[in-house]
Structures are given as C-alpha cells and as structure tokens.
C-alpha positions as CSV (number, residue, x, y, z in Angstrom):
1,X,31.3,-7.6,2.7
2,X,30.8,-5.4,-0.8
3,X,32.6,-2.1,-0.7
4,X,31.7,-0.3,-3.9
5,X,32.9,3.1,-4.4
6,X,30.5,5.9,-5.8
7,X,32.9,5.8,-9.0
8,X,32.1,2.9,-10.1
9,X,29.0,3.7,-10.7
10,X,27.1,6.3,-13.5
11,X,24.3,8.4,-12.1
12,X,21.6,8.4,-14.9
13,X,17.9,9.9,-14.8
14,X,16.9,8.6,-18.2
15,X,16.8,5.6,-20.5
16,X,18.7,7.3,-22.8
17,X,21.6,8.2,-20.4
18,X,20.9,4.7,-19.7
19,X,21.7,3.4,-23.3
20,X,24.9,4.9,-23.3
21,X,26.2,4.0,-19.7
22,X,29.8,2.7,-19.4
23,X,29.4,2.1,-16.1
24,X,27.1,-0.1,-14.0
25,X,24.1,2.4,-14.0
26,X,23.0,4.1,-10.5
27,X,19.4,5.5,-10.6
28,X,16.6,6.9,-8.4
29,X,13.5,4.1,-7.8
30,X,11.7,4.2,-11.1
31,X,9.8,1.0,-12.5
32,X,10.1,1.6,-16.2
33,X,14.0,2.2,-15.9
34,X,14.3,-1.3,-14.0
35,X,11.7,-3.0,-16.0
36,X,14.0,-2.0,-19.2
37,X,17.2,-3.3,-17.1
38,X,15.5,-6.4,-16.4
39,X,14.2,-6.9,-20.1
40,X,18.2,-6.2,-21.1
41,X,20.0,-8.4,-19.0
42,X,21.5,-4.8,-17.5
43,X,23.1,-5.1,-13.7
44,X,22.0,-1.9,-12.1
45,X,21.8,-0.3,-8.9
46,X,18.8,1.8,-7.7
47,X,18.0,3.8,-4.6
48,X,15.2,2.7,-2.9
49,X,14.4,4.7,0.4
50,X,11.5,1.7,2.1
51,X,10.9,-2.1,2.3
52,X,8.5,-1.8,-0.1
53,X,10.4,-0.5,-2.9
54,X,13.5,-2.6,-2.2
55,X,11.4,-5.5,-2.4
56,X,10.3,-4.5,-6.0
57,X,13.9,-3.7,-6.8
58,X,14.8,-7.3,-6.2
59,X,12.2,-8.9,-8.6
60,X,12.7,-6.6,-11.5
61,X,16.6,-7.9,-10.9
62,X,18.3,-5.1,-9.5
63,X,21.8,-5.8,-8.8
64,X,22.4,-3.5,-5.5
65,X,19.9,-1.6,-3.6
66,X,21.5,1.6,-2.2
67,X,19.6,2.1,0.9
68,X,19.8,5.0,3.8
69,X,21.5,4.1,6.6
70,X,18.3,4.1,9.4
71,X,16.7,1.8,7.2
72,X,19.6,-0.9,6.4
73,X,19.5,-3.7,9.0
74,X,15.6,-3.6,8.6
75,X,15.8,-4.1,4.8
76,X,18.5,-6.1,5.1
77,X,16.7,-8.5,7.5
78,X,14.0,-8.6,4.9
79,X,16.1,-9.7,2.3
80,X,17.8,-12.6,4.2
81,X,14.3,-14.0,5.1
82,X,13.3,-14.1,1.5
83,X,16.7,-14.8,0.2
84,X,17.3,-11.7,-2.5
85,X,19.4,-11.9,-5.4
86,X,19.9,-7.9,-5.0
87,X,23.0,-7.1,-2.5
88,X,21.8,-4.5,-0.2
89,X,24.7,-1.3,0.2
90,X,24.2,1.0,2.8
91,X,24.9,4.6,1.9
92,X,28.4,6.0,3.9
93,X,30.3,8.6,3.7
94,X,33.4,7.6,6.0
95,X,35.3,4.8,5.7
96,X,34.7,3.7,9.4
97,X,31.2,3.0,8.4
98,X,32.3,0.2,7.4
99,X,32.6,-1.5,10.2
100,X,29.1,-0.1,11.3
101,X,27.7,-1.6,8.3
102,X,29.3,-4.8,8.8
103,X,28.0,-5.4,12.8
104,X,24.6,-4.8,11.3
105,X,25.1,-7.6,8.6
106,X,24.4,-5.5,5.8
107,X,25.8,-7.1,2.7
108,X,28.2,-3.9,1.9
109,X,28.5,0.1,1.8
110,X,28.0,2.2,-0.8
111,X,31.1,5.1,0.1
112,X,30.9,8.4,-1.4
113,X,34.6,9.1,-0.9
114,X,36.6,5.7,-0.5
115,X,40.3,6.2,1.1
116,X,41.8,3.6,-0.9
C-alpha cells in the first residue's frame, strides 16, 4: 500500500505554477494541465471526484488519482478490471484510515496530516 503524505506534493492551478513545480504536482481535474503533463513526460497527481474522470486521468498518464473516500473501492475496482497505470489514493485525514483504505484494496491514502 502507497502512503503519500500531502507534503510531498505541490498544489498548483496553473501551467505556469506548473513549470516551476519542485514537487510532484497536485491539481484539480483539468484536461489541458494533464494533456501538457502527459506531452512532458511530468508524473502528476490530480483530483478526480467520478469514474469518469479517473478513467481520463489514467490515459492522459496521471500518476495518482486522489479520490474521495465514498467513491474509492468503486474506482478502484474499475481500475483493477482494466489494469491502470495510475495508483488510486484515497483522501484521509487520520492515520487509522489506513487500515480502512487497505480492507477496501485501494492502492494507498493520500493523508493530510501523516504521524510519522
């Protein structure tokens, strides 16, 4: 199982920020910022909030999809069946959601506030 913490990752909104990321980029579903990712060779993660736009995530290469927590075992099944490159992390907040995360078979957690 992944455990990423919310640090390691750089919130951007543009291209721009984008460009001058340090980090492994975190950004809201948008098809122009993945399509420039993809063109890039960039690992990214985005937020997608249905099937439907996790699904895109994977084929424009995202490397996570941060997904809410009511809809990770269902988009996680989704992505077993048609075998994603894209990890799926649930969002948490506590580190017992781990474990929660884990029974589901999601492939890892996305923790706000890690204890380690």
């Amino acid at each position: 199982m992944i455990i990423k913490h919310l640090k390691q990752f750089e919130k951007i909104s543009s291209i721009d920020e984008l460009k001058r990321s340090t980090k492994t980029p975190l950004f809201e579903f948008d098809i122009e910022t993945m399509l420039f990712c993809k063109e890039n060779g960039l690992e990214y993660a985005v937020k997608t909030v249905s099937i439907k736009e996790a699904v895109i995530a994977n084929e424009l290469g995202a490397t996570y999809a941060v997904v809410p927590k009511d809809k990770a075992a269902q988009i996680q099944n989704i992505a077993n069946e048609y075998l994603f490159d894209t990890k799926i992390l649930q969002k948490a907040v506590f580190d017992w959601e781990i474990e929660k995360a884990a029974l589901l078979g999601v492939d890892g957690v996305l923790l706000n506030n890690p204890p380690f």
